[in-house]
N, C-alpha and C positions, 0 to 999 in steps of 0.2 A: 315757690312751686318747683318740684324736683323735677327735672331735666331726665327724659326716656331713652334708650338708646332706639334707633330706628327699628322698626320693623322688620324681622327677618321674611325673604320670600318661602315659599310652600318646602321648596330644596333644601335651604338650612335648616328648615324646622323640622323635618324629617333627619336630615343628620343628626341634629341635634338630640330629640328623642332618640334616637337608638343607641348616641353616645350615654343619655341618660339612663336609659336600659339598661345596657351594656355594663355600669359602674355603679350603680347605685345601688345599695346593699339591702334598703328595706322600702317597704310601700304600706300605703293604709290599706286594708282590705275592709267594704263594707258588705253586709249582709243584712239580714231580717228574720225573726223568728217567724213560724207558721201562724200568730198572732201580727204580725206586723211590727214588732219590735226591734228599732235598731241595734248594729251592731255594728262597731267600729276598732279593729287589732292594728296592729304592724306584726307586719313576719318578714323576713328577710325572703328575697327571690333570688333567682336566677335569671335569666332572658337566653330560652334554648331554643333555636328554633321557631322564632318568632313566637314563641310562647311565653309565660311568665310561671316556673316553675316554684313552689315552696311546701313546706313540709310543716306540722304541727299534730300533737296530739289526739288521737282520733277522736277523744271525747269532750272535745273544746264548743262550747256552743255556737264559733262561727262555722267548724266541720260541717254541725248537723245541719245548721241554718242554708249550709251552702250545696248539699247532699240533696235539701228538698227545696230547694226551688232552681237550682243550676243554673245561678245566674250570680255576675260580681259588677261593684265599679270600684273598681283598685287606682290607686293614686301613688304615683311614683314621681321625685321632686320635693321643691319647694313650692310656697304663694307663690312665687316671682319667674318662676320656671320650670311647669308642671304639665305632665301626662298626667290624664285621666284616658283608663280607660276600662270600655265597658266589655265585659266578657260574659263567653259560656264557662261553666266552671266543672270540672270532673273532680270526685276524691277518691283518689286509687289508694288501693291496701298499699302494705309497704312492700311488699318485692313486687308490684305489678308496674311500678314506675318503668322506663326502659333502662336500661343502667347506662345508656349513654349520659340522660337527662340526670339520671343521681347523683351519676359522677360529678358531673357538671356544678352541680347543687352543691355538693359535698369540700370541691375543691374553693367554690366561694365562700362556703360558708368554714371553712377549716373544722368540720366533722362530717361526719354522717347518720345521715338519721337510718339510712336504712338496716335492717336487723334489730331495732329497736322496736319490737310490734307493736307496741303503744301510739307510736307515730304512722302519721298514712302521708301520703302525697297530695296536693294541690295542681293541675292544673289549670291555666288559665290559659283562653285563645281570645284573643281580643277580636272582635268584630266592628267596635269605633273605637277612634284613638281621636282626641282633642288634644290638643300642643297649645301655647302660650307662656307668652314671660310677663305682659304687662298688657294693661287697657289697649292699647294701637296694636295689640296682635289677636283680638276677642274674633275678627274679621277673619275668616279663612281660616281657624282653626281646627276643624274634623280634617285630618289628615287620614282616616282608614273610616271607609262606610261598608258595609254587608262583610267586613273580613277581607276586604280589598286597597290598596294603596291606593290615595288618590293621587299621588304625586311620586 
């Protein structure tokens, strides 16, 4: 039986996500067709502003899938040490981004999409955030409820 590190309190676990925010280059993004059809990408983000910024094709079926229901759970991490979280989702044309957030997007990602009018923007604002690295941390995991920190 493999030996767990302790359980982090509510404080790390919060640092912790935001360091994962903060560095991690890509997340799953889920969606659903207006049939109820999953949908499961990776796209690389950003973390601006307590948001999760990323950029793709406007005519990508998780675009439309995410245009009509305004709703994501994006997953950033590993199994062993993973945000999930659930968001409203906006998809801005491509100069409607703020160019602070572009920027932002643009220096992580070493291009930019914008000027590229094929491409639109993704926003994401998390409203819950789940943390966990293992079974002994399932306990106290919702670290953000209605858009608010709990810790």
């Amino acid at each position: 039986m493999r030996s767990l590190p302790p359980p982090r309190d509510a404080g790390q676990r919060k640092k912790d996500a935001l360091r994962l925010l903060a560095t991690e280059e890509d997340a799953w993004v889920s969606s659903a067709s207006p049939d109820g059809a999953p949908t499961l990408v990776p796209l690389s983000f950003v973390w601006h502003r307590e948001r999760l910024v990323m950029s793709t094709k406007g005519t990508n079926a998780t675009v439309r899938n995410l245009a009509a229901r305004g709703a994501s759970r994006v997953a950033v991490g590993t199994t062993r040490d993973v945000v999930l979280a659930d968001c409203t989702v906006e998809v801005l044309a491509n100069a409607a981004l703020p160019q602070d957030a572009a920027d932002a997007l643009a220096t992580k990602l070493g291009w930019n999409p914008r000027g590229h009018e094929a491409w639109v923007f993704l926003r994401f604002t998390p409203h819950r955030l789940l943390v966990w690295r293992e079974e002994n941390e399932l306990a106290g995991r919702e670290l953000m409820r209605d858009g608010a920190w709990r810790v």
